[in-house]
NULO-602221 format. One record per residue: residue number from 1; x, y, z of N, C-alpha, C in turn; residue in one letter. Coordinates in Angstrom, 3 decimals, always signed. Example, Ala and Ser with C-alpha at 12.3 -4.5 7.8 and 13.67 -1.06 7.14 Angstrom:
<sites>
(site 1, (+13.190, -5.690, +7.800), (+12.300, -4.500, +7.800), (+13.200, -3.300, +7.800), a)
(site 2, (+12.850, -2.250, +7.080), (+13.670, -1.060, +7.140), (+12.900, +0.030, +7.870), s)
</sites>
This chain:
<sites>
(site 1, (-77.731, +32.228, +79.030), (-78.985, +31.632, +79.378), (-79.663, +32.394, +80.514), x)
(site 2, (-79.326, +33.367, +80.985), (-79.639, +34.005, +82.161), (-80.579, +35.069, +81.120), x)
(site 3, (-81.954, +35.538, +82.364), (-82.629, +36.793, +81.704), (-82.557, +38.001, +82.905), x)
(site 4, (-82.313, +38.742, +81.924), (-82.091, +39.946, +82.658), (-83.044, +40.828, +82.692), x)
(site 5, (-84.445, +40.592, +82.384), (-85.606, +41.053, +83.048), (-86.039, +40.394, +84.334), x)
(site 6, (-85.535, +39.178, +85.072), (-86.142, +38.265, +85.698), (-84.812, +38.062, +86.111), x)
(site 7, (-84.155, +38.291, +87.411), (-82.840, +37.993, +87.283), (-82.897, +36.912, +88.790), x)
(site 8, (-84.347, +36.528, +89.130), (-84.437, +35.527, +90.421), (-84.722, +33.873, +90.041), x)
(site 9, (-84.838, +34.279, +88.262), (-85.035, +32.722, +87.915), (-83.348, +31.942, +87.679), x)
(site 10, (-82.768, +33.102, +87.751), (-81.262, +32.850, +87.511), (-80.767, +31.812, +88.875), x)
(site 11, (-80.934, +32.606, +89.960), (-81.336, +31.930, +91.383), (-81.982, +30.752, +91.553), x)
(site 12, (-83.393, +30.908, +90.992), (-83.882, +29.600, +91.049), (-83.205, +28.666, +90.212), x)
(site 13, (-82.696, +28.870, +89.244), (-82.100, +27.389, +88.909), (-80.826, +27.173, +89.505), x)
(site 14, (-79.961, +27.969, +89.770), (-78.564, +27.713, +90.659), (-79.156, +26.734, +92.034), x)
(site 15, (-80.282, +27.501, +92.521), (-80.914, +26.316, +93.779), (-81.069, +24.736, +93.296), x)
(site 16, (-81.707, +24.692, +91.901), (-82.624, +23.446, +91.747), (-81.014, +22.686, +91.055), x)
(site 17, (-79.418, +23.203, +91.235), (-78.573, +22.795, +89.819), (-77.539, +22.073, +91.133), x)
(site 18, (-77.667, +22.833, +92.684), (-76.910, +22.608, +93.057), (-77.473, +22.342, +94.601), x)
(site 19, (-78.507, +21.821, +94.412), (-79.394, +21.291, +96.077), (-78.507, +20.163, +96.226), x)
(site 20, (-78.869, +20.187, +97.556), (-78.242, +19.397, +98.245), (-79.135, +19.209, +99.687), x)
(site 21, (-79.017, +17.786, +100.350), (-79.287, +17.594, +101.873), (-79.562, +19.015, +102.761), x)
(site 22, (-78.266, +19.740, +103.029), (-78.251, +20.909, +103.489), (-79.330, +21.992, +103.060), x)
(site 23, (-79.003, +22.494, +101.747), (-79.587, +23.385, +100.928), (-80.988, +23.267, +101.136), x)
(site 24, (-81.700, +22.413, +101.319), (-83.187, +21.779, +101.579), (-83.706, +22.992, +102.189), x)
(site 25, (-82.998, +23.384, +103.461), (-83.265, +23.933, +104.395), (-83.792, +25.687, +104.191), x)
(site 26, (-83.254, +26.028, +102.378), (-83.374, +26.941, +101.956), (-84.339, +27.628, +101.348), x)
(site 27, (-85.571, +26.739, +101.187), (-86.552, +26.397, +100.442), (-87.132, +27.608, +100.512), x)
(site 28, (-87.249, +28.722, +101.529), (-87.718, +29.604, +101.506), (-87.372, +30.789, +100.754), x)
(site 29, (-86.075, +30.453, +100.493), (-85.464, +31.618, +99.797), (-86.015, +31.565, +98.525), x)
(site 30, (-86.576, +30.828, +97.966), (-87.047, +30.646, +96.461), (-88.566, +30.305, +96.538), x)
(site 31, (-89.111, +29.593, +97.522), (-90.835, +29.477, +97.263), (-91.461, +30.365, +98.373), x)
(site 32, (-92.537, +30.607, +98.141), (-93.053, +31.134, +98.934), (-94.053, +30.385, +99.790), x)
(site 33, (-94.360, +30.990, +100.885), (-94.791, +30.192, +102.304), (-96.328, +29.255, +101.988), x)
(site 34, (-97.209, +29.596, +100.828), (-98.078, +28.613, +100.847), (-98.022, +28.192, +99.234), x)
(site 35, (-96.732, +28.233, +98.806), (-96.286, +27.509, +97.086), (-97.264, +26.367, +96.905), x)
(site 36, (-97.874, +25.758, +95.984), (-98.033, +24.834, +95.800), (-97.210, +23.971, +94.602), x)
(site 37, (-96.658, +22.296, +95.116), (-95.938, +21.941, +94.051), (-97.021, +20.384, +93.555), x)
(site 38, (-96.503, +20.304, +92.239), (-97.534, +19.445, +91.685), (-96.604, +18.554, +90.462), x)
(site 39, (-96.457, +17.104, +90.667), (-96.085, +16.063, +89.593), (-96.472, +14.954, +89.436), x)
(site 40, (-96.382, +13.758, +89.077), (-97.004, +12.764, +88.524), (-97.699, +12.019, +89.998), x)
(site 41, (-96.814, +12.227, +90.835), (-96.755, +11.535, +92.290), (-97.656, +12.529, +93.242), x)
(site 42, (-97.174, +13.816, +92.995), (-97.702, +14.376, +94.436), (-98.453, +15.946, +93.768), x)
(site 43, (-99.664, +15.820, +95.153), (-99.983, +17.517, +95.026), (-99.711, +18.133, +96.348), x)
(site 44, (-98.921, +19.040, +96.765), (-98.867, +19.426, +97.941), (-98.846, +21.283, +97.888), x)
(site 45, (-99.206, +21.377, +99.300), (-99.194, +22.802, +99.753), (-98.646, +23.296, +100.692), x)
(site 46, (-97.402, +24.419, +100.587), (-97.001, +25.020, +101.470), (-95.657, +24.210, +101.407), x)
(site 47, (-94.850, +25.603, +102.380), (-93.320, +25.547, +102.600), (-93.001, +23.896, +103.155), x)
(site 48, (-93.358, +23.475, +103.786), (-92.990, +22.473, +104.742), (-92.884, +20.923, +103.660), x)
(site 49, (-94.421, +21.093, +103.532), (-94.029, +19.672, +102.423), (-93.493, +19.758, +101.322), x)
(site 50, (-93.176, +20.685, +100.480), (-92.509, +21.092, +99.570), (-91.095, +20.469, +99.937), x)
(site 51, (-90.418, +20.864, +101.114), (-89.045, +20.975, +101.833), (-88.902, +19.143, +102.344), x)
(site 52, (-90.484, +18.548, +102.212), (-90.490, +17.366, +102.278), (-90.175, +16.815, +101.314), x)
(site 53, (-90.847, +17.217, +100.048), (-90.233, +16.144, +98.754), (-89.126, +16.049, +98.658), x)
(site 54, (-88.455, +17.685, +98.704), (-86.630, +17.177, +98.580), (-85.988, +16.543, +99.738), x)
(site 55, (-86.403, +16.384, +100.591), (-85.902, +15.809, +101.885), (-85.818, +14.066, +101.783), x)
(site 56, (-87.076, +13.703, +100.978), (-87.628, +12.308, +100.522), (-86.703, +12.074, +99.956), x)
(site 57, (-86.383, +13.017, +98.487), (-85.614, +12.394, +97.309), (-84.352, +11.878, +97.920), x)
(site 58, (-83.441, +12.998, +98.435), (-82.300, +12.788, +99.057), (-82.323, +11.265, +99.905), x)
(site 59, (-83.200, +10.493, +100.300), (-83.220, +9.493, +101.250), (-83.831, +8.351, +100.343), x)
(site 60, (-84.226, +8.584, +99.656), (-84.890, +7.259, +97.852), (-83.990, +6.920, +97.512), x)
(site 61, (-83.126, +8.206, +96.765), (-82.146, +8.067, +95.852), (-80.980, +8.089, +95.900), x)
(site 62, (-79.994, +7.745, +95.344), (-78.337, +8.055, +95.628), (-78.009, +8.943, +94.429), x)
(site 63, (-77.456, +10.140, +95.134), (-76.771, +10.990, +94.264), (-77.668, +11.655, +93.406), x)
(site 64, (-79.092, +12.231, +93.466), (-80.000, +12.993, +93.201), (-79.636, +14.491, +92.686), x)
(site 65, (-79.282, +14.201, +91.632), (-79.470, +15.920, +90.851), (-79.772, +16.100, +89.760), x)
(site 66, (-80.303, +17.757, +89.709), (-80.985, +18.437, +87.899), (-79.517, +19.059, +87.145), x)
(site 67, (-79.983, +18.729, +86.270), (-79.313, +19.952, +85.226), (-80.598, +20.408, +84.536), x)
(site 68, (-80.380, +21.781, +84.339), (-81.650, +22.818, +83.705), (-80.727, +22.673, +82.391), x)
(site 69, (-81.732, +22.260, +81.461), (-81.328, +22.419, +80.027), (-82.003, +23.539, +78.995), x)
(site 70, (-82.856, +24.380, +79.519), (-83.213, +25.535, +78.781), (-84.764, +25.695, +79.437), x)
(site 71, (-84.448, +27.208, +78.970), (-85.793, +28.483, +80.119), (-86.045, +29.065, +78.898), x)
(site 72, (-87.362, +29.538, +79.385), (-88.703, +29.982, +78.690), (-88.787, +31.252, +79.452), x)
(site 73, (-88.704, +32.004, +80.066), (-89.354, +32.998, +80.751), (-90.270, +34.214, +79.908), x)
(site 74, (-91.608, +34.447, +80.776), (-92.424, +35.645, +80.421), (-92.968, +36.372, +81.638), x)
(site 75, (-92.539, +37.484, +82.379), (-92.661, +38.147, +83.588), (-92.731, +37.306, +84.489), x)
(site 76, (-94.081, +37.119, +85.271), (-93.780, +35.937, +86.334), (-93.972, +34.204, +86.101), x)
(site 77, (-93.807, +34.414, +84.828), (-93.437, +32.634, +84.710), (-92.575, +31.988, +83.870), x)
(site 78, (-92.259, +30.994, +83.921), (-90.928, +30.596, +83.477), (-91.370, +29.034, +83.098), x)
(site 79, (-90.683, +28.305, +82.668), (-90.557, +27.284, +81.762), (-89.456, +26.831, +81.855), x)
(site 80, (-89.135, +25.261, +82.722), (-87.704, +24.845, +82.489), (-87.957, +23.558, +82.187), x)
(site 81, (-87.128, +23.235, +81.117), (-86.427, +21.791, +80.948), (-85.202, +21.793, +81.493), x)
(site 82, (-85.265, +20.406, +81.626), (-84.463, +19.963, +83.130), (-84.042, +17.745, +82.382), x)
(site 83, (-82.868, +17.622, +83.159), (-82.531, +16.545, +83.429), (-82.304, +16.019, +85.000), x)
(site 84, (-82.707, +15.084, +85.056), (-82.903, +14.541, +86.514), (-81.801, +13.375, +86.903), x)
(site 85, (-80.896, +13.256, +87.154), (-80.108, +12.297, +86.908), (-79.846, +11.581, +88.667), x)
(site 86, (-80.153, +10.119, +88.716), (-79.983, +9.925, +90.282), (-79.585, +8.197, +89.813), x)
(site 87, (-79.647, +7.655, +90.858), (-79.188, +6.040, +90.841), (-80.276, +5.497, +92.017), x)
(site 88, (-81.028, +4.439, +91.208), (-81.739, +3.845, +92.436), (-80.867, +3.157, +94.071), x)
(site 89, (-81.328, +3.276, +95.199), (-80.618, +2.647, +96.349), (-80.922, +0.723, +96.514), x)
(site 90, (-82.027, +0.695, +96.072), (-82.210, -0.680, +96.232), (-82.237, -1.689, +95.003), x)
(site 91, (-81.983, -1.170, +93.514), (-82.260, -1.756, +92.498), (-81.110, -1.467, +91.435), x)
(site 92, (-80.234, -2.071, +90.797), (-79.318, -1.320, +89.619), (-78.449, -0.284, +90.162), x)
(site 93, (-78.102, -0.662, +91.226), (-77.405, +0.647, +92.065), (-76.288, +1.010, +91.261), x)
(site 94, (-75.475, +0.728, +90.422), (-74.321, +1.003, +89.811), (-75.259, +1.996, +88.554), x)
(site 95, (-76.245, +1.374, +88.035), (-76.744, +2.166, +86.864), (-77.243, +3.898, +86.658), x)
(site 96, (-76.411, +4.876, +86.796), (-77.096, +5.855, +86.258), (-78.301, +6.220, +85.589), x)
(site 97, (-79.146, +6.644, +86.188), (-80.378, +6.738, +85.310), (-81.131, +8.224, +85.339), x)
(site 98, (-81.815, +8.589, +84.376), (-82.393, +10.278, +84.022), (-83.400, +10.207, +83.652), x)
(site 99, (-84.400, +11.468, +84.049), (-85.715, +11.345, +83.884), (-85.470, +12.740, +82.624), x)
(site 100, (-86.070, +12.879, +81.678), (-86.010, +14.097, +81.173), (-87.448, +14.647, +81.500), x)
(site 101, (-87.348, +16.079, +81.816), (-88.969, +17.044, +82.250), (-88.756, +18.606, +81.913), x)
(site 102, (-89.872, +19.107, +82.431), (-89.811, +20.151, +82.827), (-90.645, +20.987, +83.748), x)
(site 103, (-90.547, +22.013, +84.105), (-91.269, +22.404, +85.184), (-91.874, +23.613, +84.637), x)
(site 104, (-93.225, +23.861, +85.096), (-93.667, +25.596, +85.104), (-93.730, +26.280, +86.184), x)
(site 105, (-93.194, +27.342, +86.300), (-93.063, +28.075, +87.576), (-93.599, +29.279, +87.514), x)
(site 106, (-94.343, +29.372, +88.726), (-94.949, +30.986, +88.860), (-94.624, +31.355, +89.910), x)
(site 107, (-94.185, +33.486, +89.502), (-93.303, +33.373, +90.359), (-93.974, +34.804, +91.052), x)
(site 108, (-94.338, +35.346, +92.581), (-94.787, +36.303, +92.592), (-94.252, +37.660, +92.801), x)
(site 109, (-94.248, +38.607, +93.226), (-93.997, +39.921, +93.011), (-92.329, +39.889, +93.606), x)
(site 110, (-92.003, +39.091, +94.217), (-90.241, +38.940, +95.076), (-89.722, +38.013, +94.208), x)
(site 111, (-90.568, +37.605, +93.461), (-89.540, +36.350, +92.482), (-89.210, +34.833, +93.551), x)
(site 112, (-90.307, +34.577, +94.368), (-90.457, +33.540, +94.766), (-91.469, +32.794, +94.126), x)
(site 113, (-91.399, +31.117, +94.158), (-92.107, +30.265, +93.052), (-93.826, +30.051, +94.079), x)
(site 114, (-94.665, +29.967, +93.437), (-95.923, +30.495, +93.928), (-96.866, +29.060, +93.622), x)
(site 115, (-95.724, +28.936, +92.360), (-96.888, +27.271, +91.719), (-95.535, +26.232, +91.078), x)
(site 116, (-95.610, +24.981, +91.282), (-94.330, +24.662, +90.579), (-94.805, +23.198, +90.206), x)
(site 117, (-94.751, +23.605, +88.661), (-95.475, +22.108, +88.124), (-94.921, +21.213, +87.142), x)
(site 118, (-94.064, +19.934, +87.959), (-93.627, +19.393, +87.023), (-94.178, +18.474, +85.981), x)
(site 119, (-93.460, +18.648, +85.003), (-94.191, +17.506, +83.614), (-93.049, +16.513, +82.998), x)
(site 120, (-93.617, +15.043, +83.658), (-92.917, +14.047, +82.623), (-92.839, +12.858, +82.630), x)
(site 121, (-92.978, +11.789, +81.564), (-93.608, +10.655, +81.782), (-93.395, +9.685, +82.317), x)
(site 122, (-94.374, +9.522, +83.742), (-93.599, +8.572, +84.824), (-93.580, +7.312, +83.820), x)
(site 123, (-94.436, +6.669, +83.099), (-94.476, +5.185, +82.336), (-93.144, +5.439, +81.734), x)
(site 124, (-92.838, +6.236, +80.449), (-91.594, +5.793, +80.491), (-89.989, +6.177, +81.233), x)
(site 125, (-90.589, +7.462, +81.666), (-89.437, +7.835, +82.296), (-88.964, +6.933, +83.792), x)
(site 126, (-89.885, +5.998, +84.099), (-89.815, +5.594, +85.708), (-90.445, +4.315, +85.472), x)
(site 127, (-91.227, +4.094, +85.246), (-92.276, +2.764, +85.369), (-90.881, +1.496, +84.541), x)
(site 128, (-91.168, +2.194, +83.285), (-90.378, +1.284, +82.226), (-88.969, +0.713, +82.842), x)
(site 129, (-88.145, +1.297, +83.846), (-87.003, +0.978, +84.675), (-86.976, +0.171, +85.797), x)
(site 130, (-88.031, +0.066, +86.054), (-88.098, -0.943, +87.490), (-88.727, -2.357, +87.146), x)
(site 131, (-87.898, -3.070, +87.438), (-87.473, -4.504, +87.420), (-89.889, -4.949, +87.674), x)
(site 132, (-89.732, -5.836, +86.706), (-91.087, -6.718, +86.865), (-92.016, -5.488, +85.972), x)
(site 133, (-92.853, -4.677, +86.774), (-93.474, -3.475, +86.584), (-92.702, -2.995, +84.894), x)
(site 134, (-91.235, -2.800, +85.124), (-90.790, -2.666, +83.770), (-90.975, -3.196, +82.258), x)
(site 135, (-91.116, -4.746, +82.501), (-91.359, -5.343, +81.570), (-92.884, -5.317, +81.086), x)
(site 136, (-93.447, -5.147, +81.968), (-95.560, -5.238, +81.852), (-95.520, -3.703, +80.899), x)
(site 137, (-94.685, -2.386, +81.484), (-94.967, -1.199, +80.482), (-94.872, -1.650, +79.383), x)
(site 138, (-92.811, -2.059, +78.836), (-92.764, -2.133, +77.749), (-93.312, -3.052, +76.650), x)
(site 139, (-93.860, -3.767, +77.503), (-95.109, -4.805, +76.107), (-96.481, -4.399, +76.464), x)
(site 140, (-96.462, -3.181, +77.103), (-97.868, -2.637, +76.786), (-97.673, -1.574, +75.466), x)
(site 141, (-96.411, -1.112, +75.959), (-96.163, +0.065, +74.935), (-96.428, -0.696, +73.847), x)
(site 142, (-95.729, -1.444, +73.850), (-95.434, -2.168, +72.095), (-96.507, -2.898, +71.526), x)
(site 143, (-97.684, -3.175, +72.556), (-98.925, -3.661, +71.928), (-99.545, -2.530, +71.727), x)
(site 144, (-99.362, -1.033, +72.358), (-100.567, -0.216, +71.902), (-99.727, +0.372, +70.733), x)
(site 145, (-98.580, +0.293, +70.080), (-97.912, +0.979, +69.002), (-98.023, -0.209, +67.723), x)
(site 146, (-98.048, -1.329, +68.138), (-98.543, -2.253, +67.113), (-99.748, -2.194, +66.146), x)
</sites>
């Protein structure tokens, strides 16, 4: 699964497979100083808040990690699907739960990420799981599929 024209996306996913609290701190080694990252929740710019979202997750969630399930790469951009697997802290805490996504990444001339845009559906991937809010999705879903 590794490309060997692009051998820093190899890197970037070892970062995104095996972050951690600590690792946070690394953010530079893979984005660059005014990256912008972008998902259902947030648009932000630059090293710092970037180093914020993962800083957030780690303190939301219990036990917060990806598995990359397959890359796309074409020179400086790349394409990952990804599994998100974490446990809420205040709700179903025993329950394992996964978002499935993926991200587009652009990456510039050092093979640092320049743009990083994730895609995936907070309604069902997130909305549909949380207690109250949960139940209002899934009988919306099922009235607009009716």
């Amino acid at each position: 699964m590794s490309d060997p024209r692009n051998p820093s996306i190899d890197g970037i996913v070892q970062f995104f497979e095996s972050l951690t609290p600590q690792s946070v701190a690394r953010c530079g080694d893979f984005y660059a100083a005014n990256a912008r990252f972008k998902d259902p929740f947030k648009d932000v710019q630059g090293l710092p808040a970037i180093q914020g979202i993962y800083t957030h997750m780690f303190t939301a969630l219990q036990a917060p990690r990806f598995v990359v399930v397959g890359r796309i790469a074409s020179g400086p951009q790349c394409f990952l699907t990804w599994d998100f697997h974490f446990r809420f802290k205040n709700f179903a805490t025993g329950t394992d739960q996964t978002i499935h996504g993926g991200s587009h990444l652009q990456l510039d001339a050092e093979g640092r990420i320049t743009l990083h845009r994730d895609y995936w559906d907070a309604a069902e991937e997130l909305y549909e799981k949380l207690p109250v809010v949960g139940g209002l999705m899934r009988w919306l879903k099922h009235r607009a599929n009716s």
